[in-house]
C-alpha positions as a Markdown table, in Angstrom:
| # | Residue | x | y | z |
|---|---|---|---|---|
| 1 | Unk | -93.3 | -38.2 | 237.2 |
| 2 | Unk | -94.4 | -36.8 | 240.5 |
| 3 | Unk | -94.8 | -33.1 | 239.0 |
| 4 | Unk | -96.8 | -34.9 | 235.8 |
| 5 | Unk | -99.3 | -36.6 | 238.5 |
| 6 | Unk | -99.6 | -33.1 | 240.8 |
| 7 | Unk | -100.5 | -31.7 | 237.4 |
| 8 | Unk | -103.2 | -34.3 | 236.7 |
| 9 | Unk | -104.6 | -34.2 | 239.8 |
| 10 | Unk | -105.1 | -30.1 | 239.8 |
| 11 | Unk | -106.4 | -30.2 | 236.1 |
| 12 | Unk | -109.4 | -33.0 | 237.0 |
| 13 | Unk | -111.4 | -30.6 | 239.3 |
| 14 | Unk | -111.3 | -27.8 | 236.7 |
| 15 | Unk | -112.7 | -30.5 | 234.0 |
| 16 | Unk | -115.1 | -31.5 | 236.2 |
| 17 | Unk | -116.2 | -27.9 | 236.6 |
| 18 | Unk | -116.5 | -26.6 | 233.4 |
| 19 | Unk | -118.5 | -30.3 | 232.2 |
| 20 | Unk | -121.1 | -29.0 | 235.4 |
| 21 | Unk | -120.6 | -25.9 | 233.7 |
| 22 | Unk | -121.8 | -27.5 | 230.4 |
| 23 | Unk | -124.7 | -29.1 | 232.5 |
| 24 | Unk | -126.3 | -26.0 | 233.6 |
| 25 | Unk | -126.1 | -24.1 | 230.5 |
| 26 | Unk | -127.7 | -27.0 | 228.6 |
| 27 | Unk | -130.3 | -27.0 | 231.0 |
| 28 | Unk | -130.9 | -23.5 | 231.1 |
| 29 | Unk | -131.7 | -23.4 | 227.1 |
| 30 | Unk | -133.7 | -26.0 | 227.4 |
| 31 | Unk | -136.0 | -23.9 | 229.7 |
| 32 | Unk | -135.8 | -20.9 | 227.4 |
| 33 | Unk | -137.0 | -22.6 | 225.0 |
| 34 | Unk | -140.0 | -24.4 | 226.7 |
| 35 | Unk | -140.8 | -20.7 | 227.8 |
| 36 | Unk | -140.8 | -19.4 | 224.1 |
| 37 | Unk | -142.8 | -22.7 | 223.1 |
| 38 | Unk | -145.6 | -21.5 | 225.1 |
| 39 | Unk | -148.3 | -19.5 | 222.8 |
| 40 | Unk | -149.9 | -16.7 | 224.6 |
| 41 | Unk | -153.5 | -16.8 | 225.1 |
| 42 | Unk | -155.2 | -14.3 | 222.7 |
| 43 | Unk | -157.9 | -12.0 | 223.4 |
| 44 | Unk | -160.1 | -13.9 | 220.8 |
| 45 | Unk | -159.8 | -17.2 | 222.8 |
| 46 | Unk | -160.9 | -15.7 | 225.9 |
| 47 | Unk | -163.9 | -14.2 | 224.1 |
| 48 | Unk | -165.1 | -17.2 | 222.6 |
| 49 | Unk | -164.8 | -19.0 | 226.1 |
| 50 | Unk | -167.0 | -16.4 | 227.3 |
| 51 | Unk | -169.4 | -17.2 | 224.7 |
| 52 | Unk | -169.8 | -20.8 | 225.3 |
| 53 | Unk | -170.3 | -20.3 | 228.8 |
| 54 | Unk | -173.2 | -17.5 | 228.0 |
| 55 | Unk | -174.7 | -20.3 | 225.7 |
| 56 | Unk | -174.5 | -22.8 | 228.1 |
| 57 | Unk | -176.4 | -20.2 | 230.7 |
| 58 | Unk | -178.8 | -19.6 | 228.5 |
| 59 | Unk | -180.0 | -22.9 | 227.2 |
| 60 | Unk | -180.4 | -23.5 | 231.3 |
| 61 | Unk | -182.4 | -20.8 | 231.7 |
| 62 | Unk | -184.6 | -22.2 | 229.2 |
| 63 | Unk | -184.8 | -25.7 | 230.0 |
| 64 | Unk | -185.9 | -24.2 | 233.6 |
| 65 | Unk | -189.0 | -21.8 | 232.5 |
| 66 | Unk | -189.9 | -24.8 | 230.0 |
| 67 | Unk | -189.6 | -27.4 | 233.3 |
| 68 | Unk | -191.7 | -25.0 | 235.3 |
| 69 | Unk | -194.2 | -23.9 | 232.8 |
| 70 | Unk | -195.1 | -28.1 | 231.7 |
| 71 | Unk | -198.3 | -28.2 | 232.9 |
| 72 | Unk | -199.2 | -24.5 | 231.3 |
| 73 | Unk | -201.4 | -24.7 | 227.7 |
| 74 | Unk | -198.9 | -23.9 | 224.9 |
| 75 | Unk | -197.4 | -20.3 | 224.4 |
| 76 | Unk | -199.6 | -18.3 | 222.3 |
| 77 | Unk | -202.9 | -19.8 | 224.0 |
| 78 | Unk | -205.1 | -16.8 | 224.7 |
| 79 | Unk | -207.2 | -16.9 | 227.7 |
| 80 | Unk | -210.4 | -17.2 | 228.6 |
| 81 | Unk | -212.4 | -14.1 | 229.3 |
| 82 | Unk | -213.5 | -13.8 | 232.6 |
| 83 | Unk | -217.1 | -14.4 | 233.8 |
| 84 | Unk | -219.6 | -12.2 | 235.3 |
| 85 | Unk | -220.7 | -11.9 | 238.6 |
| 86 | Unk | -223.0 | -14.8 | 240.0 |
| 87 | Unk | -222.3 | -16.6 | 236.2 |
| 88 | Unk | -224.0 | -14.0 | 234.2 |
| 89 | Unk | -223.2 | -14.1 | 231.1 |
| 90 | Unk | -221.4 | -10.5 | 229.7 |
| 91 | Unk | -223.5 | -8.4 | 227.2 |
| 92 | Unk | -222.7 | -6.1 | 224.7 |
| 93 | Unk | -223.8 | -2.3 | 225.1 |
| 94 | Unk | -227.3 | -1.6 | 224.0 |
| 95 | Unk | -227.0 | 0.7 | 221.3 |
| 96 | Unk | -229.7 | 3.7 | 220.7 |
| 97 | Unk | -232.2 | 3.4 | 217.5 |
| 98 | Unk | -231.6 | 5.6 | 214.6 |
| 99 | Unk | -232.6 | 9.1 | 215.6 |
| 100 | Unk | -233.1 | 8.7 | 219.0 |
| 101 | Unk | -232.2 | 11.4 | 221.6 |
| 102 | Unk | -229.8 | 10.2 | 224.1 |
| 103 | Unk | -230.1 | 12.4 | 227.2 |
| 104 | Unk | -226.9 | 13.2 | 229.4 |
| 105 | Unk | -226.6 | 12.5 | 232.8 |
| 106 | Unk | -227.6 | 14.8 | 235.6 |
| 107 | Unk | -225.4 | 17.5 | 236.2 |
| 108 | Unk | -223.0 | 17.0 | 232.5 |
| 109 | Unk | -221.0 | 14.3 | 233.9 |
| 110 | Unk | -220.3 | 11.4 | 232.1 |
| 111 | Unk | -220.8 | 7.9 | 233.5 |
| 112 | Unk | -217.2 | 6.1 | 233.6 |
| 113 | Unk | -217.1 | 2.8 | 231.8 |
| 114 | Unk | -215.5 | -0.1 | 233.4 |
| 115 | Unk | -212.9 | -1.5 | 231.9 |
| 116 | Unk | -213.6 | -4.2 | 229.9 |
| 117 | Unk | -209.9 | -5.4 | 230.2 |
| 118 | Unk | -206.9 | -4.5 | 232.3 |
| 119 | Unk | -202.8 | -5.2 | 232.2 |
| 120 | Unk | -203.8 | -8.9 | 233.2 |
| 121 | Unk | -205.3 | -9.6 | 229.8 |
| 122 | Unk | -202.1 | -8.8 | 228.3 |
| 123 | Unk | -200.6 | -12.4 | 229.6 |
| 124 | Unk | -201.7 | -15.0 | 226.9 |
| 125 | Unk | -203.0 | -18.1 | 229.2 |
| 126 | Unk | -199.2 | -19.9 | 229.3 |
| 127 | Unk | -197.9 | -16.9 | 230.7 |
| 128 | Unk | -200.9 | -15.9 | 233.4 |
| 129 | Unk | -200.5 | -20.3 | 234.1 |
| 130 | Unk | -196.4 | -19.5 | 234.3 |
| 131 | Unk | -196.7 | -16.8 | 236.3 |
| 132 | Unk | -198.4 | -18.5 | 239.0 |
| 133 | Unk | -195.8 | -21.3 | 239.5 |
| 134 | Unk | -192.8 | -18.5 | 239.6 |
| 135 | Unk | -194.7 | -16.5 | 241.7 |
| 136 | Unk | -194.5 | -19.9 | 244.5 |
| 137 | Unk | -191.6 | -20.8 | 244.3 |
| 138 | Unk | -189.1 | -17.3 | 244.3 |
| 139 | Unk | -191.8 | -16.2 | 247.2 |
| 140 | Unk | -190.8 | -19.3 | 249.1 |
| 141 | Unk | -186.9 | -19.1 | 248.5 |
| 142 | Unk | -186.8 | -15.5 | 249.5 |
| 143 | Unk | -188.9 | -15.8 | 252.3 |
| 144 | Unk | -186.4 | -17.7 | 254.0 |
| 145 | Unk | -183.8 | -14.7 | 254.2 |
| 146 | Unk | -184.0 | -13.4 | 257.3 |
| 147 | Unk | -182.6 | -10.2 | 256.3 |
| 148 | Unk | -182.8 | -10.4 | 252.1 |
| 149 | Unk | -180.3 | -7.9 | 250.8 |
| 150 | Unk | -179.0 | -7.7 | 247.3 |
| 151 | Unk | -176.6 | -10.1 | 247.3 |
| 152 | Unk | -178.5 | -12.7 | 249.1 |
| 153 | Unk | -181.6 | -12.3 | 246.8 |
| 154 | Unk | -179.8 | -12.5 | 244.1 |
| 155 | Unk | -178.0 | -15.9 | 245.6 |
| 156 | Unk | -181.0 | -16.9 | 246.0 |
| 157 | Unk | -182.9 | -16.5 | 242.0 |
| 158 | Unk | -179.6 | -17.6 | 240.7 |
| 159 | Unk | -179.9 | -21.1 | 243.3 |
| 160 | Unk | -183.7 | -21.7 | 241.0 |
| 161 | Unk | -182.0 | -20.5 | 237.9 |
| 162 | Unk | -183.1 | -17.0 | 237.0 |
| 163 | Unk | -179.3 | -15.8 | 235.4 |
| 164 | Unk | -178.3 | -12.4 | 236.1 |
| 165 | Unk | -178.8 | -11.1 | 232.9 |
| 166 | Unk | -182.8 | -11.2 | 233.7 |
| 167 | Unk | -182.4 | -9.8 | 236.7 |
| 168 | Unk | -182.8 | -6.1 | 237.1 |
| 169 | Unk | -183.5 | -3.2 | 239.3 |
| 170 | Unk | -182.1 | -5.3 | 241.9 |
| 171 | Unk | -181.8 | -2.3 | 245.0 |
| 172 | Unk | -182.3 | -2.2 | 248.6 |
| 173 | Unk | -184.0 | 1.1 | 250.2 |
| 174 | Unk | -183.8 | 0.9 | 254.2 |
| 175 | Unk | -185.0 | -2.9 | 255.0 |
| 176 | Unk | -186.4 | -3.6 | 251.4 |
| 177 | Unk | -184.9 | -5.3 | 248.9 |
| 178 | Unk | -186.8 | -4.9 | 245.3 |
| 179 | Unk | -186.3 | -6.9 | 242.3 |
| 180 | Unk | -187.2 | -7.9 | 238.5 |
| 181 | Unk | -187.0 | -11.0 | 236.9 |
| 182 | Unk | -187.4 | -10.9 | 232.7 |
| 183 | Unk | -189.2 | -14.1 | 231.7 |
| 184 | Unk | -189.9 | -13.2 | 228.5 |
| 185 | Unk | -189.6 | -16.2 | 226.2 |
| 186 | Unk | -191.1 | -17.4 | 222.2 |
| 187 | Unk | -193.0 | -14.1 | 222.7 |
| 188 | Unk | -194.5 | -13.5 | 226.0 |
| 189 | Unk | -194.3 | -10.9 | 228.1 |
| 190 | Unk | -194.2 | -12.0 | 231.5 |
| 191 | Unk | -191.9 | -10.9 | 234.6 |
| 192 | Unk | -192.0 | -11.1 | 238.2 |
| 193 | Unk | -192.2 | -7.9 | 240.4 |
| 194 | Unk | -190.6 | -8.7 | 243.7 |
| 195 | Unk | -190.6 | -7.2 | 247.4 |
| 196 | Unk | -189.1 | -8.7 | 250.5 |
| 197 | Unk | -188.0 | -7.3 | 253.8 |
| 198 | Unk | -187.5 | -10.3 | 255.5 |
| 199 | Unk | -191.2 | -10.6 | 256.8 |
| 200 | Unk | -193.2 | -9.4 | 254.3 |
| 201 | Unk | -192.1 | -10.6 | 250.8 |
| 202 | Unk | -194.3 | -10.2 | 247.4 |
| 203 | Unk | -194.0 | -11.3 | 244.4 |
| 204 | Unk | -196.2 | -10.7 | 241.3 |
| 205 | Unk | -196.5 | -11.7 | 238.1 |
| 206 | Unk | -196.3 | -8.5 | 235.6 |
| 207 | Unk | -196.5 | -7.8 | 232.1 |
| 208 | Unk | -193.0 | -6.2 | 230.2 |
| 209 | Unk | -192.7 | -4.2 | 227.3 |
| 210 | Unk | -192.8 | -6.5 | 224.0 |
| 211 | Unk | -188.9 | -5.9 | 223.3 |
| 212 | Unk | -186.4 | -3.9 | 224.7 |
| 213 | Unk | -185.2 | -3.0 | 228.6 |
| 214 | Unk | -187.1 | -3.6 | 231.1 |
| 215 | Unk | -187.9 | -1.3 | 234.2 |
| 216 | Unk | -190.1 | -0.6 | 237.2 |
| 217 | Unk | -191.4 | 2.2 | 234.9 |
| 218 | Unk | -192.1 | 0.2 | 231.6 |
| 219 | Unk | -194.5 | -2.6 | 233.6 |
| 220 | Unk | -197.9 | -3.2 | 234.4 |
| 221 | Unk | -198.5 | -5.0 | 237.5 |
| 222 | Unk | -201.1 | -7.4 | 237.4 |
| 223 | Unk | -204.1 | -7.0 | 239.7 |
């Protein structure tokens, strides 16, 4: 009886060791297969993320050029042409009766005609009225960098909710930081043309290409 007990009691321990042994295996599949459960995340998915988040961008870009332009006419609106000197009303060219001689100029040269419209008159009147109210308030932001380099300019437009795809030419030379902003929206043509260097900082309304990149090279400062 002894000897049958003494067996017993050096069995138990082993039992116990191979039903901790069952334990952990168990266990062990059972995170195996929560790992294999787990569907990798697909290119696709990531792209269409991506997409949402540009959409979402987007739509707040335009809700903010709509809340600053509310007081502007409607897009489209042409303006006004502007008035002569002392309120004198503009008149057209006289034009010479049949047959008349028309003598040149002293010496050959030709008189230069004035322009009769610059790069200004190529902003319909929401855009010229738009303009204005960018103008204030990026000049104002930016003039509060003490030293405005790239990354703090850039901060900065995102802070008043120009996104970085409208943002270009972005580049610092020496102390000056230089900047455009696309604002070209239901078919105007306006952008700002910015300059700061901490205590000089311009910015201008300008006129950009109908479609396609825009450029230092491809716009016409307004005067």
């Amino acid at each position: 009886m002894k000897r049958t007990r003494a067996q017993i009691k050096a069995v138990e321990p082993v039992m116990r060791r191979g039903r901790r042994t069952l334990v952990v295996t168990a266990l062990a599949a059972l995170a195996l297969a929560a790992c294999g459960s787990e569907q990798p995340d697909h290119p696709e998915g990531r792209g269409k993320s991506v997409d949402v988040v540009s959409a979402r961008s987007d739509a707040a870009f335009t809700k903010m050029l709509d809340e600053v332009a509310r007081e502007c006419p409607p897009p489209g609106t042409k303006r006004d042409s502007p008035a002569s000197p002392d309120g004198e009303a503009p008149t057209a060219p006289v034009e010479p009766p049949p047959g008349a001689t028309v003598k040149p100029p002293p010496g050959g040269a030709v008189e230069p005609i004035a322009p009769t419209a610059g790069p200004e008159a190529e902003l319909d009147a929401h855009d010229w009225c738009a303009g204005v109210q960018h103008e204030q308030r990026v000049a104002e932001a930016v003039l509060q960098l003490k030293q405005p380099d790239p990354t703090q300019v850039r901060k900065v437009l995102n802070g008043l909710g120009y996104i970085d795809e409208r943002i270009h030419d972005l580049k610092q030379s020496g102390a000056v930081t230089t900047f455009l902003v696309d604002l070209r929206d239901k078919g105007g043509r306006l952008c700002l043309d910015g300059t700061a260097n901490g205590e000089l900082t311009e910015v201008d309304a300008c006129v950009a290409p109908t479609d396609g990149a825009i450029a230092s090279a491809n716009i016409h400062r307004r005067s």
